[in-house]
Structure formats: structure tokens, C-alpha cells
Rosetta silent file (secondary structure, phi, psi, omega in degrees, C-alpha in Angstrom):
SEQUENCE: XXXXXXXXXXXXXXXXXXXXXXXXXXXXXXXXXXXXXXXXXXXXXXXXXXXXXXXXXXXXXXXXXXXXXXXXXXXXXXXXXXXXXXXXXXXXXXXXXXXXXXXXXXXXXXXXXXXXXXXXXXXXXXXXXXXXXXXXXXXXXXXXXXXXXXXXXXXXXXXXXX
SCORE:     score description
SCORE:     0.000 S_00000001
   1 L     0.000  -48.035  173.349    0.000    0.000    0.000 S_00000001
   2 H   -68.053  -42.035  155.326    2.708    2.534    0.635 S_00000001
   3 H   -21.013  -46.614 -177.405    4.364    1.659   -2.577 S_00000001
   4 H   -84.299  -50.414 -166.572    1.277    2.597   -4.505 S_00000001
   5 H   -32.877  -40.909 -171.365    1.148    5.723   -2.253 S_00000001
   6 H   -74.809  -55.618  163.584    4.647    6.563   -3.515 S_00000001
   7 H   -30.568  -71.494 -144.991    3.454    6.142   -7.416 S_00000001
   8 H   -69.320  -30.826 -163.698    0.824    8.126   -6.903 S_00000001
   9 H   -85.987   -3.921  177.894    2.488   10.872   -5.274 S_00000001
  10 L  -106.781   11.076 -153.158    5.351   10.998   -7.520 S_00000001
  11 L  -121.601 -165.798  176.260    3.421   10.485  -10.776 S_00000001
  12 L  -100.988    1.211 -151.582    1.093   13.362  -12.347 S_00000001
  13 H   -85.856  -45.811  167.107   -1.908   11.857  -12.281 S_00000001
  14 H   -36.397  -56.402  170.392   -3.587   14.092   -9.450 S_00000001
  15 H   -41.387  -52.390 -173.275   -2.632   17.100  -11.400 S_00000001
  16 H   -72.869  -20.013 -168.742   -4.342   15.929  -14.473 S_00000001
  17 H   -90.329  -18.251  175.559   -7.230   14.848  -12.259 S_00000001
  18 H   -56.119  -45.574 -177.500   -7.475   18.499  -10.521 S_00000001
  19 L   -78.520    8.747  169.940   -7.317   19.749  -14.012 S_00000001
  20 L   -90.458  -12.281  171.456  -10.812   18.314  -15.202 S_00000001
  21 L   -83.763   -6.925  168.277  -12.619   20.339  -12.967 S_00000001
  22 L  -108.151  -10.888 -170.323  -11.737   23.634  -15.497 S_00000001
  23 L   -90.598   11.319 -179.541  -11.789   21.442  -18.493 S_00000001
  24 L  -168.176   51.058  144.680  -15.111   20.680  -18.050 S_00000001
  25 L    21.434  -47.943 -157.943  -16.593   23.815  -16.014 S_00000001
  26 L  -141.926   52.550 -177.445  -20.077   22.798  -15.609 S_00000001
  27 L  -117.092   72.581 -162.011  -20.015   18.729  -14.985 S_00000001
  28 H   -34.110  -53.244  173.416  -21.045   18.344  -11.376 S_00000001
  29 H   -27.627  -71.546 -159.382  -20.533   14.506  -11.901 S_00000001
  30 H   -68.707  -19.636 -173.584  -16.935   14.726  -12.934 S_00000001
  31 H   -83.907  -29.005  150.706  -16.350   17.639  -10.160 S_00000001
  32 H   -28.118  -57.977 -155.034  -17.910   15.325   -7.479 S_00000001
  33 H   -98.082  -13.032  164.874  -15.468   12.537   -8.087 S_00000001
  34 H   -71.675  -57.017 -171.282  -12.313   14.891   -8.266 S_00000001
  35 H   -74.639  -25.112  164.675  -12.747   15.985   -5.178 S_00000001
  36 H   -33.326  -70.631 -157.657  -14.033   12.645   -3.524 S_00000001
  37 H   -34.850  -59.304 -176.625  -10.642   11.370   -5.368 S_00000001
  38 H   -71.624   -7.870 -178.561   -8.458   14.047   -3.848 S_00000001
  39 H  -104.014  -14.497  152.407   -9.612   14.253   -0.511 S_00000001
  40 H   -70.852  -60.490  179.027   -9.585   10.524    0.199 S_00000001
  41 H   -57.138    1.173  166.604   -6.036   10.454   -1.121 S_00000001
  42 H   -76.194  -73.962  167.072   -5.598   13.380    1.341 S_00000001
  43 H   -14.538  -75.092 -160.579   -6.589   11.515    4.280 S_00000001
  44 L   -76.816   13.452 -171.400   -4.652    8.639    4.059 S_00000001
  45 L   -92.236  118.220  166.212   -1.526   10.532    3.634 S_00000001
  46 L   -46.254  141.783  151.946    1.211   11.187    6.825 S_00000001
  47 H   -29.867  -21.859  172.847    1.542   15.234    6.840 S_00000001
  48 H   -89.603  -33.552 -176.501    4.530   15.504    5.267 S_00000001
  49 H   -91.327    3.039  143.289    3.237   13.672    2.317 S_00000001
  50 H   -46.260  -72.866 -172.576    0.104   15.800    2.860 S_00000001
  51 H   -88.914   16.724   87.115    1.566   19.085    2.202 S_00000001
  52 H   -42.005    7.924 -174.202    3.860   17.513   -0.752 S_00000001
  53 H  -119.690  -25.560 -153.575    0.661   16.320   -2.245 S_00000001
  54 H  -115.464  -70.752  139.768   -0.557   19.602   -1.721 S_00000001
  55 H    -1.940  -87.562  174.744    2.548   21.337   -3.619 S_00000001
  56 H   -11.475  -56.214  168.822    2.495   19.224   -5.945 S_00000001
  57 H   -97.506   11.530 -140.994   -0.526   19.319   -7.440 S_00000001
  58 L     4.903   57.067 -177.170   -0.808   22.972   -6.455 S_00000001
  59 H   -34.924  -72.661 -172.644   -4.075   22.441   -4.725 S_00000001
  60 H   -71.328  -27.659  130.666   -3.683   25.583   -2.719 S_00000001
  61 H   -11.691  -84.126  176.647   -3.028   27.889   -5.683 S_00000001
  62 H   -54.859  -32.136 -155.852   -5.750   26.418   -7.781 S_00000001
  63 H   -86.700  -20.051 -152.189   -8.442   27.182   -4.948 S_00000001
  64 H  -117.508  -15.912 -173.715   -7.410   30.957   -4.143 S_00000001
  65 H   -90.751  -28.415  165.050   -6.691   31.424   -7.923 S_00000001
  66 H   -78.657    5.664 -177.408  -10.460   29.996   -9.033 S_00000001
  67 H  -107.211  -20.846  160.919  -12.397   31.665   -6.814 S_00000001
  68 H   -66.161  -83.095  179.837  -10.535   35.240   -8.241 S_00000001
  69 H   -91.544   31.447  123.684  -11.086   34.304  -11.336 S_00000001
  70 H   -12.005  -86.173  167.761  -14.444   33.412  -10.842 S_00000001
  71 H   -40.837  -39.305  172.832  -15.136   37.095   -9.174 S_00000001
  72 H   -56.021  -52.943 -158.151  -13.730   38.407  -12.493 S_00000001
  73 H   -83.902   -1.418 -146.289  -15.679   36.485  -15.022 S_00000001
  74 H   -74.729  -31.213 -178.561  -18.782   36.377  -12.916 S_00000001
  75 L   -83.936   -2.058  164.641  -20.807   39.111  -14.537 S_00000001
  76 L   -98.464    8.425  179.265  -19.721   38.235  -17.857 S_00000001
  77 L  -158.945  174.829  162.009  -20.448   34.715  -18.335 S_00000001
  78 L   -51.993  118.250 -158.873  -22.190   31.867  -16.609 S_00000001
  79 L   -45.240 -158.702   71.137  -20.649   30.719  -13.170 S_00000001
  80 L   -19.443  136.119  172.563  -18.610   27.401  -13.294 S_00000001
  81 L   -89.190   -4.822 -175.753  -20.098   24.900  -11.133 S_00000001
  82 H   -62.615   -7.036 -151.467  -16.845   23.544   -9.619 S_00000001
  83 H   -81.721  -34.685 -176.006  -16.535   26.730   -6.982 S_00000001
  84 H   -86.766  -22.103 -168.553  -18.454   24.723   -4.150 S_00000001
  85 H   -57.799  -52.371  171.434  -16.640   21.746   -4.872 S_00000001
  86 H   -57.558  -34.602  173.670  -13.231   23.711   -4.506 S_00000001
  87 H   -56.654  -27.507 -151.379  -15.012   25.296   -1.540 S_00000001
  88 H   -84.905  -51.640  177.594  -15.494   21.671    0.209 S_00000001
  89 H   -61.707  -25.588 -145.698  -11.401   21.142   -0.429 S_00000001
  90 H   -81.264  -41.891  174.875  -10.470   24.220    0.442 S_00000001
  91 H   -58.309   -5.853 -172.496  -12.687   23.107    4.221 S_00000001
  92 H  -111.263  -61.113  176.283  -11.232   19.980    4.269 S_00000001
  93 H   -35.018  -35.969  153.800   -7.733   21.241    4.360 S_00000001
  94 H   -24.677  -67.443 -169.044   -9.178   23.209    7.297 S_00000001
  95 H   -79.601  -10.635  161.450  -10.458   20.471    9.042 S_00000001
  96 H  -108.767   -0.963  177.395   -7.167   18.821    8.868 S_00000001
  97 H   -87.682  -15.423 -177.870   -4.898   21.303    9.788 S_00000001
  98 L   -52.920  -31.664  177.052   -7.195   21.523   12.866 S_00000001
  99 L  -100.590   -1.392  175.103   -5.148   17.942   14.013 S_00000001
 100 L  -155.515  109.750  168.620   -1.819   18.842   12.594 S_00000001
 101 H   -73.136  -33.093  162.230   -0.176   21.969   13.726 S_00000001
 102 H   -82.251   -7.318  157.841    2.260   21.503   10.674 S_00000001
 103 H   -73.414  -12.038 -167.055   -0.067   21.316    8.315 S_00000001
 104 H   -86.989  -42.762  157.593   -1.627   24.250    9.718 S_00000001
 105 H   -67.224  -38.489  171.240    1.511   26.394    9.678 S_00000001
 106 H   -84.622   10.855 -174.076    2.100   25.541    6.109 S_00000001
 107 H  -106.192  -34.792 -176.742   -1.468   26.261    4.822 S_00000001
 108 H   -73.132  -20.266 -160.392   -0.954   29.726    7.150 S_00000001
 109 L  -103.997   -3.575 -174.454    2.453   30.743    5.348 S_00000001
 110 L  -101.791  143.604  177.822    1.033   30.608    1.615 S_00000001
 111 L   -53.867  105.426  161.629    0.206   33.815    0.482 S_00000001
 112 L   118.904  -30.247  172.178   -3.766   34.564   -0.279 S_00000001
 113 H   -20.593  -96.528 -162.009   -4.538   31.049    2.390 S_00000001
 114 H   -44.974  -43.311  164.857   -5.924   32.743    5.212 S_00000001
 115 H   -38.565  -52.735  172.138   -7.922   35.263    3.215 S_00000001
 116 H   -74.451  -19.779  167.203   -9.672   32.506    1.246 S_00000001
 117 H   -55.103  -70.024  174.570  -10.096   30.441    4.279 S_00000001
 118 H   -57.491   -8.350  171.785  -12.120   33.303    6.328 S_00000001
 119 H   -92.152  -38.735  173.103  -14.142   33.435    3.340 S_00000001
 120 H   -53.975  -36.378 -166.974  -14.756   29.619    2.955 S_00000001
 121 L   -98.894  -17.436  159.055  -15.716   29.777    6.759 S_00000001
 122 H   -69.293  -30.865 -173.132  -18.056   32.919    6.301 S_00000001
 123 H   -93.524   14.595 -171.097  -19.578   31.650    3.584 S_00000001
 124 H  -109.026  -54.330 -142.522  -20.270   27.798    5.801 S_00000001
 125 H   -69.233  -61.411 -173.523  -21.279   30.208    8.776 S_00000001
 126 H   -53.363  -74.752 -170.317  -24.311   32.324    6.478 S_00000001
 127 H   -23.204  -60.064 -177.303  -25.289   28.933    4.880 S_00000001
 128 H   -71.378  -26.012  166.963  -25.723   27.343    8.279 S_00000001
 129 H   -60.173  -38.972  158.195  -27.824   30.274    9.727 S_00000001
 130 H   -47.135  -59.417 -162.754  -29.858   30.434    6.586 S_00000001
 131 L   -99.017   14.311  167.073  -31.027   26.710    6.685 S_00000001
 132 L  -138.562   70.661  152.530  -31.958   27.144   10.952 S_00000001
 133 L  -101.278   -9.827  159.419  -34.815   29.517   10.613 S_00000001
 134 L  -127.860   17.678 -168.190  -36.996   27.538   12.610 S_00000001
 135 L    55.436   39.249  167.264  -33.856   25.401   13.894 S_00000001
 136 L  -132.005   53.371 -174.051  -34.439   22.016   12.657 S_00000001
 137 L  -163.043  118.372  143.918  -32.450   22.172    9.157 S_00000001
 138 L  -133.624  156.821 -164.429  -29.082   21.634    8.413 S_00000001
 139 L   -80.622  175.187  153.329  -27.245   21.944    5.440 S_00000001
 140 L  -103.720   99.696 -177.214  -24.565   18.880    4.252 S_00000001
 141 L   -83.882  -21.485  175.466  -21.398   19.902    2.620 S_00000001
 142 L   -92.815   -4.932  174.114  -19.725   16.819    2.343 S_00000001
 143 L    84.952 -151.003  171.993  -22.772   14.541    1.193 S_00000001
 144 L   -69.390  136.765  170.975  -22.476   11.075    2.638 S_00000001
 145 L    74.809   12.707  166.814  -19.747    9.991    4.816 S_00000001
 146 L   -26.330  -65.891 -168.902  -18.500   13.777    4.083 S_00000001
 147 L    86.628   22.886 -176.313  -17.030   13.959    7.421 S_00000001
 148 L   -82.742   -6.917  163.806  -17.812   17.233    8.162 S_00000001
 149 L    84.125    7.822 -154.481  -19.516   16.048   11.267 S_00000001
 150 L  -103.501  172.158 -162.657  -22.519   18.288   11.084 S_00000001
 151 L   -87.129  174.730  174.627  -26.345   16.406   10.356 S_00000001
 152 L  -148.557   60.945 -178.352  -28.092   15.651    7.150 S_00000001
 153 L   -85.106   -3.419  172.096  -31.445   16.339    8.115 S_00000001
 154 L   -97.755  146.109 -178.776  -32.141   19.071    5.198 S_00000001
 155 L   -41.698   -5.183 -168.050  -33.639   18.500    1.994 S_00000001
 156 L   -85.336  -58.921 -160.518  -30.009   19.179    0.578 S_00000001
 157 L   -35.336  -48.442  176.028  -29.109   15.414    2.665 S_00000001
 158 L  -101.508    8.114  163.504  -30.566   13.575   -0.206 S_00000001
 159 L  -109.474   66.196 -176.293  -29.015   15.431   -3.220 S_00000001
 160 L   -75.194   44.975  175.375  -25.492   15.322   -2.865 S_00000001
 161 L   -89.095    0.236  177.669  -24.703   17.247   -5.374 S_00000001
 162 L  -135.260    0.000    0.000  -23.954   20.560   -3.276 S_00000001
């Protein structure tokens, strides 16, 4: 198992699989299963091959550079549907630096990080306030087995497409 672990992390294939979420803009399907893909293969990763996996592929780049341009193009074309999907990664790197202070210090030391972070967690915070207006609704960002801990008691709970 660590063998393939070593392939993977030395080969390109994440990169190419990151890069299907702009080549194909508005395929929820295919944007679904990139991030499934990358965020399992996140997991199961020690921290140092976490944040070389995370290099690598430039993860954290790609996240703070699609959601600019995104703000750029947004009044001039249709959104891309990939932005919560990126949103989901960008929270799951969160939720793991929360258990590893050195991932946590290297996600704090990249330039544009924290900015896009407090926005990922402002925009989670209005979402969940929004869906408890009579306080029995919540939303689900990771769909099943997400692992975001939170319930999946809202009509969203059986569409996991958001």
C-alpha cells in the first residue's frame, strides 16, 4: 500500500485529475469525483506527504486562484459549477490542519490562504444560519460519509450534489 502511495504521489496523475474540474466547467458529476478522489487520497496521507501532495498538485493555488477568477468572469459569463466543490477542499484542508499543527503552519504561510479560508468559513457560517430559521435544518457539505460532522437532516441530505 505505501508503494502505490509513492506512485501516486510521484506520478502526475492528481494534477491531471485536478485539471478536469476547469476542463469541463459545468459537470457536477466529474467535479464530485475529483474531489471525492483528492480528498480521500488526502486523508490517508502522513503530513509531510500531505503538504507535498498539496505542492504538488498545487491544490492551494488552484483554490485561491479559481475563486478570483471566478469574481472576475462572474458578470460576464455563466458561473462554473466547480466553486463549491473547490469550496469543500479548500474546508477539508481546514479540518485537517485543525489535528496537525504543521499542516496548519504551512497552509498559514502561503500567500492569499488565510484570506480565502475566512471566506470559505463565512460563507459555511451564512449557509448554516440560513437553513436554521426555525432550527431544525441543516445543510450537508460533504454529502455522505462527508465527514464534516454536522447532520443531514435538510432537503439538501438527499441530493449530494452541493
Amino acid at each position: 500500500y505505501l508503494e502505490v502511495q509513492k506512485i501516486l504521489l510521484n506520478c502526475e496523475i492528481f494534477s491531471v485529475i485536478l485539471g478536469l474540474m476547469f476542463s469541463f466547467p459545468y459537470n457536477s458529476f466529474c467535479h464530485r469525483i475529483v474531489q471525492t478522489l483528492i480528498i480521500r487520497f488526502l486523508e490517508q496521507l502522513g503530513v509531510e506527504a500531505q503538504v507535498k501532495f498539496v505542492e504538488k498538485i498545487k491544490l492551494l493555488k488552484t483554490l485561491i486562484d479559481a475563486e478570483a477568477t471566478a469574481k472576475e468572469t462572474r458578470s460576464i459569463k455563466k458561473e462554473a459549477n466547480y466553486l463549491p466543490y473547490l469550496h469543500r477542499m479548500a474546508y477539508h484542508l481546514y479540518e485537517i490542519s485543525q489535528t496537525s499543527t504543521h499542516f496548519k503552519n504551512y497552509l498559514e504561510s502561503i500567500s492569499g490562504w488565510p484570506s480565502h479560508l475566512a471566506m470559505i468559513l463565512e460563507e459555511r457560517k451564512s449557509l448554516q444560519i440560513e437553513s436554521h430559521p426555525r432550527g431544525n435544518r441543516t445543510i450537508s457539505f460533504g454529502g455522505s460519509g462527508g465527514g464534516t460532522g454536522e447532520s443531514e437532516t435538510s432537503e439538501f441530505s438527499k441530493d449530494n450534489s452541493y
